[in-house]
C-alpha positions in Angstrom: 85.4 96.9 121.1 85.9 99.8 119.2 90.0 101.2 119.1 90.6 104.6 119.3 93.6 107.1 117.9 94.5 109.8 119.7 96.7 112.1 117.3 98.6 114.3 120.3 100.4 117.7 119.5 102.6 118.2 123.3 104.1 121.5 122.4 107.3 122.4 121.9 108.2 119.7 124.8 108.5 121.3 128.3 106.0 119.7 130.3 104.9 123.9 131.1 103.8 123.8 127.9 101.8 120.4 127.7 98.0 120.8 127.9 96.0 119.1 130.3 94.1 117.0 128.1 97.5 116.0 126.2 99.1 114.8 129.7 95.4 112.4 130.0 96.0 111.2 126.7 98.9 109.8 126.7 98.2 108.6 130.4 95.2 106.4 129.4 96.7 105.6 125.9 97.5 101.6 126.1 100.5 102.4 123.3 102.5 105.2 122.5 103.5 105.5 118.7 106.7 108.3 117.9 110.0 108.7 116.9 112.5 108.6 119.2 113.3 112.0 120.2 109.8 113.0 120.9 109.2 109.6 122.8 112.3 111.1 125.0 111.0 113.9 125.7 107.7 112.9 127.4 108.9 110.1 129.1 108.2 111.6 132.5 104.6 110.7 131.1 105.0 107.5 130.2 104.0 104.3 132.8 103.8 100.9 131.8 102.2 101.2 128.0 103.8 99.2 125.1 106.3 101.9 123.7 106.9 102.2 119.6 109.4 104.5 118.5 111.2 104.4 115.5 113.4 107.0 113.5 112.9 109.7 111.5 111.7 109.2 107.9 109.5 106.7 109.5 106.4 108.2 109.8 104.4 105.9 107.3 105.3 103.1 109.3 103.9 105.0 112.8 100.9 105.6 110.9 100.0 102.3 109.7 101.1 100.0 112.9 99.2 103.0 114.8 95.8 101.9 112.9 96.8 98.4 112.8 97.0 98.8 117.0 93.4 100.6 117.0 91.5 97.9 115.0 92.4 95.5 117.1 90.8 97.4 120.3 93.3 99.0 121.4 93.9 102.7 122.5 96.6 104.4 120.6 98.5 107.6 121.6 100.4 108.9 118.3 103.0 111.7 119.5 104.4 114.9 117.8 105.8 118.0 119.0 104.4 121.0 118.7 100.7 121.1 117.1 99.9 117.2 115.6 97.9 119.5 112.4 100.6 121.2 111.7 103.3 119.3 109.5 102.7 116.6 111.9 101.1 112.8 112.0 97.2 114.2 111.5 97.0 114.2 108.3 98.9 111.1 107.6 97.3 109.2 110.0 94.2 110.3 108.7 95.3 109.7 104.8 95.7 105.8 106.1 92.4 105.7 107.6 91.6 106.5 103.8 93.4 104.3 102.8 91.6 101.6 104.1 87.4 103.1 103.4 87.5 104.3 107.2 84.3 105.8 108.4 83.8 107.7 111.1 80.4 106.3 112.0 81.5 102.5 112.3 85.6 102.4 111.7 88.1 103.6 115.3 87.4 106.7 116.7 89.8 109.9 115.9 90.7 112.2 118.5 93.1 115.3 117.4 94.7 116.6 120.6 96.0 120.7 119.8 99.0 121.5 120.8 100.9 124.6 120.9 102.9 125.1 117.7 106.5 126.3 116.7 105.1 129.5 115.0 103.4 130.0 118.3 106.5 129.2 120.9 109.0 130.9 119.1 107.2 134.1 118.7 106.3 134.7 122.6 110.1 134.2 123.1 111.1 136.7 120.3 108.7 138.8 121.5 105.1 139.7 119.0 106.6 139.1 115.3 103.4 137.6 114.1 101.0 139.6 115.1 99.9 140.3 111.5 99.2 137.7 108.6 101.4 135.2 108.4 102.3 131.8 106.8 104.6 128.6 107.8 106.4 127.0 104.8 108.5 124.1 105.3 111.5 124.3 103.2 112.0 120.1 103.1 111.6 119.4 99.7 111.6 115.6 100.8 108.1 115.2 99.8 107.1 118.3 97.9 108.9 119.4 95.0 111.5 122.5 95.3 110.1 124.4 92.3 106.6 124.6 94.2 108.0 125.4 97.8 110.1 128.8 95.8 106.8 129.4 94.3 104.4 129.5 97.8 108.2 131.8 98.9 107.9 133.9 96.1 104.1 134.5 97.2 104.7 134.8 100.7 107.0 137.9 99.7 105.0 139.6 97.3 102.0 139.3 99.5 104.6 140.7 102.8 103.4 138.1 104.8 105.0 137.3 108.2 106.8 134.1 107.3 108.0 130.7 109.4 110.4 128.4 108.1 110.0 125.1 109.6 112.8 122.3 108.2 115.0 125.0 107.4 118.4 123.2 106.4 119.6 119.9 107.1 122.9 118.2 106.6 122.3 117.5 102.9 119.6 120.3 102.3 121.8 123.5 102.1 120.8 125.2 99.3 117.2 125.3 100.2 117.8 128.8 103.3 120.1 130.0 101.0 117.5 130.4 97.6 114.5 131.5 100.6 116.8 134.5 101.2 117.4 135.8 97.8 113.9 135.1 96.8 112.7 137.3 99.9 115.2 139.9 99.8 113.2 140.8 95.7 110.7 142.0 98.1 112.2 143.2 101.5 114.9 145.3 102.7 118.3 143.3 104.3 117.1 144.8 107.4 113.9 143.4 107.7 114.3 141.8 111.1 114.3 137.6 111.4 114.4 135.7 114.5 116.0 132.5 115.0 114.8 129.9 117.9 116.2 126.3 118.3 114.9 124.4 121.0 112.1 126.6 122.1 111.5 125.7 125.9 114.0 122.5 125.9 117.5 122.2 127.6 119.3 123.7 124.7 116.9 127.0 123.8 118.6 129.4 121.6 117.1 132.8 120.6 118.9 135.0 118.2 117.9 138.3 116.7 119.5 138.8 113.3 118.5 140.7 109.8 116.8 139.2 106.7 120.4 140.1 104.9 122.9 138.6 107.7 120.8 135.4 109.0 123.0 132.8 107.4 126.0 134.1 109.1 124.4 132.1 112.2 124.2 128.7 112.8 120.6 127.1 111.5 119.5 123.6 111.4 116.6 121.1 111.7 115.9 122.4 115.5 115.7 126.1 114.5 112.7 128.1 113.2 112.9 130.7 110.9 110.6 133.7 111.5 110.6 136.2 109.0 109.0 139.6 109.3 107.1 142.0 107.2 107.3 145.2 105.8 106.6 146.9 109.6 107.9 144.5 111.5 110.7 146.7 113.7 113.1 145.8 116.9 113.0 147.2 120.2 114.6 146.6 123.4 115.3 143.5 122.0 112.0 142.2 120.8 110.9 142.0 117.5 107.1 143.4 117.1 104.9 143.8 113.9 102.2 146.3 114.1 98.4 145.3 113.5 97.7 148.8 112.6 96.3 150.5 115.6 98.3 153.4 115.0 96.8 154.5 111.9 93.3 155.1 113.7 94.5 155.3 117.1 96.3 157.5 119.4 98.3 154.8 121.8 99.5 157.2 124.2 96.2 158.5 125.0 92.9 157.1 126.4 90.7 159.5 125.2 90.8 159.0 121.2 90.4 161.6 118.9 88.3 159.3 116.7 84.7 158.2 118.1 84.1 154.9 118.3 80.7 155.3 115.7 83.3 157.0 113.5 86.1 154.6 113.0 84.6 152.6 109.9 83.9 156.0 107.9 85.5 156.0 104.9 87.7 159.2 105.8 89.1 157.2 108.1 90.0 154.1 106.3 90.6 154.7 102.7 92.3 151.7 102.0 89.1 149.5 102.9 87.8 147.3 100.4 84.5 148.4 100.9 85.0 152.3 101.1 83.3 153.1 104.2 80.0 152.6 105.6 77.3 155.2 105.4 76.1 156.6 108.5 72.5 154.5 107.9 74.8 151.4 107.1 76.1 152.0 110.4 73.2 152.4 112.3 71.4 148.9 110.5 74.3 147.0 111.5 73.8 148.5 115.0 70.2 147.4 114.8 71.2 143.6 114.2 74.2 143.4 116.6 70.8 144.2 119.2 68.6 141.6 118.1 67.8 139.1 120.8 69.1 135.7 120.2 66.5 133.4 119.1 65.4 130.8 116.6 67.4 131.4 113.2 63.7 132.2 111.2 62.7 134.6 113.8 66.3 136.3 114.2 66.0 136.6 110.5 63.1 138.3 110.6 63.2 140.9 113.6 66.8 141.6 112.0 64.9 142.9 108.2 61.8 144.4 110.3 64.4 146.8 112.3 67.0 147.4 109.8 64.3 147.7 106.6 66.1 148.2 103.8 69.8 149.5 105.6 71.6 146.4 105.2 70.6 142.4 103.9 70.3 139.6 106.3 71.4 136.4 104.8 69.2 133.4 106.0 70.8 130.3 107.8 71.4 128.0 104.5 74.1 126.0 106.5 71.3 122.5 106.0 69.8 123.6 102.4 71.6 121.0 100.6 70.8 118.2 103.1 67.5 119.4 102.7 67.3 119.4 98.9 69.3 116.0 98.7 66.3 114.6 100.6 63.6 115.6 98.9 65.1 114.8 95.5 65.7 111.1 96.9 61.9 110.9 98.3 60.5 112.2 94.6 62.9 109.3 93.0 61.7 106.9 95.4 58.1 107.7 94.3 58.5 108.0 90.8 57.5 111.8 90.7 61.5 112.2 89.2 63.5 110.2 87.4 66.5 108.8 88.7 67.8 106.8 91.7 67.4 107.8 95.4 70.6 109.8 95.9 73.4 108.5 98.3 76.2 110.2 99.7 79.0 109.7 97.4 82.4 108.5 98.9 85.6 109.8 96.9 88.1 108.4 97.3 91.5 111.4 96.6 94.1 108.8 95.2 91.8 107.3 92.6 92.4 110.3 90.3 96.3 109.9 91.2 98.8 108.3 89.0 100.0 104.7 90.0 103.7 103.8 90.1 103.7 100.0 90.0 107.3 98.9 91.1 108.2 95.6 91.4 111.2 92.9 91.2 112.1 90.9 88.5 114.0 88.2 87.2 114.3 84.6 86.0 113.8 82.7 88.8 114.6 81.7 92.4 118.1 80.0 91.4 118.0 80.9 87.8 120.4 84.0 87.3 120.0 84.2 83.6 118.0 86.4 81.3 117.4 85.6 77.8 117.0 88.4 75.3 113.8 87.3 75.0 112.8 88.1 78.8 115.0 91.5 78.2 112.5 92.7 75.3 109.3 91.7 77.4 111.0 94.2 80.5 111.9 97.1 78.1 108.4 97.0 76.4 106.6 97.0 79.7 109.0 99.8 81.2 108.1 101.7 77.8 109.5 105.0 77.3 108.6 106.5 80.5 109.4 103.2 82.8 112.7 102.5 84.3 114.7 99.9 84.8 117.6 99.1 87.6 120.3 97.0 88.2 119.8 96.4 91.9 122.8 93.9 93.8 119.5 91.5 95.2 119.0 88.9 92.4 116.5 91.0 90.4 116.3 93.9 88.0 113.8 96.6 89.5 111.1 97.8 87.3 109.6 100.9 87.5 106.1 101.6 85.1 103.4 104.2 85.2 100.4 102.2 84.7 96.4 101.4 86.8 97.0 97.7 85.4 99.2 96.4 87.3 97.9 92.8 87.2 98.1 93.0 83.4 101.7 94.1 83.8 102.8 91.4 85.8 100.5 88.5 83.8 102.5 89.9 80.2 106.1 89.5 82.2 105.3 86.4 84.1 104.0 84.9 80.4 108.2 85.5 79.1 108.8 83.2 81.9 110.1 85.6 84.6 109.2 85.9 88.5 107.9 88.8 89.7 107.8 89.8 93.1 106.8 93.0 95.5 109.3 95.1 96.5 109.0 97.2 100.0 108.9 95.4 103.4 107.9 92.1 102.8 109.7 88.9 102.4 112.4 88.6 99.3 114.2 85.4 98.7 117.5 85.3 97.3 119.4 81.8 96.6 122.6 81.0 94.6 123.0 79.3 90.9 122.4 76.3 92.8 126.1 76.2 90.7 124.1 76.5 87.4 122.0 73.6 88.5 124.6 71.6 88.9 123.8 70.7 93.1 120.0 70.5 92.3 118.9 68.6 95.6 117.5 71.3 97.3 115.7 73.4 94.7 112.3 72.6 95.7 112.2 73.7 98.9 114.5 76.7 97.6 111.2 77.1 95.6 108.8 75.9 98.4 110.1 79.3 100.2 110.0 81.4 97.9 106.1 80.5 96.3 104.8 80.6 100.1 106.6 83.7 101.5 107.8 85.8 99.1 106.0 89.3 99.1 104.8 88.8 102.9 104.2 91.7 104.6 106.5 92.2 107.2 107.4 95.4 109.6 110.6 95.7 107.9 111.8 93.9 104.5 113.4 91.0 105.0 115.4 88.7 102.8 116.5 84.9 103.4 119.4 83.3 101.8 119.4 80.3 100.5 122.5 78.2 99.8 122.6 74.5 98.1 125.8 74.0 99.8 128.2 74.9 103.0 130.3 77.2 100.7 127.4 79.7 100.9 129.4 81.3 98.0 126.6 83.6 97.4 126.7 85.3 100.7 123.5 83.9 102.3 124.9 83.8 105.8 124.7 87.6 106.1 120.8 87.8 105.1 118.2 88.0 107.9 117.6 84.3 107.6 119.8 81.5 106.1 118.9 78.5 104.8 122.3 76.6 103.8 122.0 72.9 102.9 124.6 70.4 104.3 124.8 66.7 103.7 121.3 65.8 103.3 119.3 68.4 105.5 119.7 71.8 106.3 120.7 74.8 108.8 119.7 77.5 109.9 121.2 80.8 111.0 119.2 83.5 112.5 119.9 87.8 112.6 122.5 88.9 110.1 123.0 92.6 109.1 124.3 92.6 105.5 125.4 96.7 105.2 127.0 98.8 108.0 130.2 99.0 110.3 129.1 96.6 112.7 127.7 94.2 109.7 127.9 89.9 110.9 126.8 86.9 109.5 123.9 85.5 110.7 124.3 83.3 114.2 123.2 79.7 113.7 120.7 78.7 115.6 119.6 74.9 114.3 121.7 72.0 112.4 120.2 68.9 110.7 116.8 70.2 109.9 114.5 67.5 107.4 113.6 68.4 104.4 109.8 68.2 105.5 110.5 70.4 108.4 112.2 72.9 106.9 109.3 75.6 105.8 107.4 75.0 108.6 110.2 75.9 110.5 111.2 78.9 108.9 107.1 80.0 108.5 107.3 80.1 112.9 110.2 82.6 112.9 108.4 85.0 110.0 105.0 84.6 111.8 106.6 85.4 115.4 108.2 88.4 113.9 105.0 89.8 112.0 102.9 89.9 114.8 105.5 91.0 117.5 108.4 93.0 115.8 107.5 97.0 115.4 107.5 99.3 112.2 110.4 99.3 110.6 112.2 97.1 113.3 114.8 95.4 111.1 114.9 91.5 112.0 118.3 91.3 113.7 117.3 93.9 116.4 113.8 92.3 116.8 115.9 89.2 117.4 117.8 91.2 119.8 115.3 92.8 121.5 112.9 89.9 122.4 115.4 87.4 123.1 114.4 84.2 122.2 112.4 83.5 119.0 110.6 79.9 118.0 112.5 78.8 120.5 115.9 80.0 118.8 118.0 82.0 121.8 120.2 85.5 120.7 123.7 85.6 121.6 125.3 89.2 121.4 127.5 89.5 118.5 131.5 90.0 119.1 133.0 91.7 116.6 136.6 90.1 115.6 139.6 91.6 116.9 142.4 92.6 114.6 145.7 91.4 116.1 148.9 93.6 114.4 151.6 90.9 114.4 155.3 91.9 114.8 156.9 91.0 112.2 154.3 92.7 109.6 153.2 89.2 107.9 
């Protein structure tokens, strides 16, 4: 059975504003894919599909678990606001697809839902600001680099387009609004009018009429768009309105126009016109075609040059020529008339012409924590002058090279003697010194783990801690999973959170584990929470949301109370 994505814009998030065919999708969608706040605002939708939300920042990982969901049959409803085309999860949905050699004919099927926009909302409640040529520029510079987004500014204002700011300024991207408005204000005057909306149609709608030289004085953030007018954009009673142009050929206080109708595209009457006016025989060919009867596209073409004769040039329907011409080509090849091979439709692939960033973790081993200088010179000629290295706190050096060999990389580091494992979410396995060798016993399974499930994929990166005795000196308690061997065997402990305020060791969940039970054991848990855990769902909340995992139950965490004694001590 064939999946299926459905992409959904729902608007700015009232359900007014939701079209019809949005409301179905998500209504016969099996899951819903979004981050949090969108997922929020069309729960009134929602019924009893799976639900995967996740936070901002996170949209690769919505993308990927959303095909993931649809190849295996499912029906997948991937949410954003406003219009899903515009700065929304389209195009990165459809970039995975890529990604993988998706074709529509035989891979899931794709539905883009429309939705309405924030260039579109906020302008009906400011009033008709964009009722000329216009642009939306995001001024995130997350993933595009700030010199380019000034640049597409910088051309928005010499070209006096109407202009939207989506991602205006953020708590850490201040600078960004501010650099916008001196950049504009080369081109416009102070008072060119700007409207700001935040919320459009939610709880929390703000509308604000300002000036191109006073709009930071207000208050504008992620939820605000930035709409910018142009040259003739002007206020009145409160609404900000930007000519098309009627004026300058029409009289809009009167019905009767002083200008005929077969007039208007004289060249009297519109000198600025590219193509200076259209002679009066022009005019009457063009007539001539818009009265042609609909009918086949060779016939149309032909009535249209009998009638006009040698007013005007009909151009015939070409829209299949090079279909056409492909085919013939491959039938002459076939038969040896040409020379050459029958000719296929070539499939490009956009990232092959891209250059690859290999980046991966190194270092001497699973327990090993020393580097020789020989391993040193192997990582600083691979990492060349371009590469980069970094001291990371996780038991490996991260390297960073430019390269398309990346297997070549890893042979020439791997042949100095050091590991070399994938970075990103999948599994990392960081032990102690095993105090420089000294407690050996339980190195090979130490190494057992780490040759079968290092670099798994996993919906979040994960790391296990391994300790060769109950000191757990290096900290493996607080990892996602702890290993810690004790008198002969070994526990486990289950859902620690290293970082954070409300950081805990791991809870421990099984004592007196074999040796020859141990990695089966611990391959259960990782298998249970790669199938069942969602995008980046970090393993102590996966172990808190499901409840019980390999048979391991979750008990809440209670932080430690600090008690202030009396006398200070």
């Amino acid at each position: 059975m064939r999946g299926k994505l459905l992409i959904v814009g729902f608007g700015p998030g009232s359900f007014q504003h939701i079209t019809d065919r949005a409301r179905a999708a998500i209504q016969e969608a099996d899951v819903i894919i979004g981050y949090n706040t969108y997922v929020d605002l069309i729960r009134g939708l929602l019924t009893d599909q799976e639900i995967v939300r996740t936070g901002m920042t996170e949209e690769v990982s919505r993308a990927i678990e959303a095909v993931r969901q649809a190849e295996m049959g499912k029906k997948v409803a991937v949410i954003s606001s406003g219009d899903a085309g515009v700065y929304g999860m389209a195009g990165l949905v459809y970039e995975v697809l890529v990604q993988k050699g998706w074709r529509e004919a035989d891979g899931v099927e794709v539905e883009v839902i429309p939705g309405i926009s924030a260039i579109n909302s906020c302008a009906s409640l400011l009033g008709a600001p964009v009722m000329h040529d216009a642009c939306t520029i995001s001024l995130s510079d997350h993933l595009t680099p700030w010199e380019l987004i000034a640049r597409r500014v910088e051309a928005a204002g010499m070209g006096d387009f109407i202009v939207a700011l989506y991602n205006p300024r953020s708590g850490k991207r201040t600078r960004q609004i501010v650099e916008t408005q001196q950049i504009l204000l080369k081109y416009r005057s102070p008072d060119t009018p700007v409207g700001l909306v935040k919320s459009a149609y939610r709880d929390r709608q703000s509308v604000v009429l300002t000036t191109l030289g006073e709009m930071l004085d207000h208050d504008i953030g992620m939820l605000t768009t930035v709409i910018i007018g142009n040259s003739s954009t002007f206020v009145y009673d409160g609404k900000m309105i930007t000519p098309r142009g009627y004026q300058r050929k029409y009289t809009l206080d009167k019905a009767e126009q002083p200008i005929r109708a077969n007039e208007r595209l004289k060249e009297e009457h519109e000198p600025w016109a590219l193509h200076g006016g259209l002679s009066e025989r022009q005019m009457a060919a063009a007539q001539a075609v818009a009265e042609v009867p609909q009918s086949p596209a060779a016939e149309r073409n032909v009535e249209a040059e009998r009638t006009i004769g040698q007013g005007a040039m009909v151009q015939p329907d070409t829209s299949r020529a090079l279909d056409y011409a492909m085919q013939a080509v491959s039938m002459l090849a076939a038969r040896g008339v040409v020379e050459g091979e029958p000719m296929q439709q070539q499939v490009i692939n956009p990232y092959d012409a891209m250059p690859a960033i290999l980046e991966i973790a190194v270092s001497p081993g699973v327990g090993n924590k020393k580097l020789t200088p020989q391993q040193l010179a192997a990582m600083i000629e691979v990492a060349g002058a371009e590469g980069e290295i970094e001291y990371t706190p996780n038991h490996y050096v991260l390297l960073r090279v430019m390269t398309k060999e990346p297997q070549a990389i890893a042979a020439q580091l791997e042949r100095a003697g050091l590991l070399v494992q994938p970075i990103g979410d999948v599994v990392q396995v960081k032990a102690c010194d095993f105090c420089n060798g000294e407690k050996s016993q339980s190195i090979p399974q130490a190494d057992e783990i780490a040759e079968r499930f290092a670099g798994l994929a996993m919906p979040k990166e994960l790391k296990i801690g391994f300790a060769g005795c109950a000191m757990a000196c290096y900290g493996s308690v607080h990892e996602d999973i702890a290993v810690i061997y004790r008198r002969g065997k070994f526990d486990l402990f289950l859902g620690g959170k290293t970082i954070g305020r409300n950081a805990h060791a791991a809870q421990p969940v099984a004592e007196g584990i074999p040796a020859e039970e141990l990695v089966e054991e611990v391959a259960r848990v990782l298998s249970i929470y790669k199938e069942q855990g969602y995008p980046d769902e970090r393993f102590h909340k996966f172990f808190k949301r499901v409840g019980t995992v390999a048979g391991y139950q979750h008990n809440e965490h209670v932080p430690a109370v600090t008690v202030d004694t009396v006398c200070g001590d």
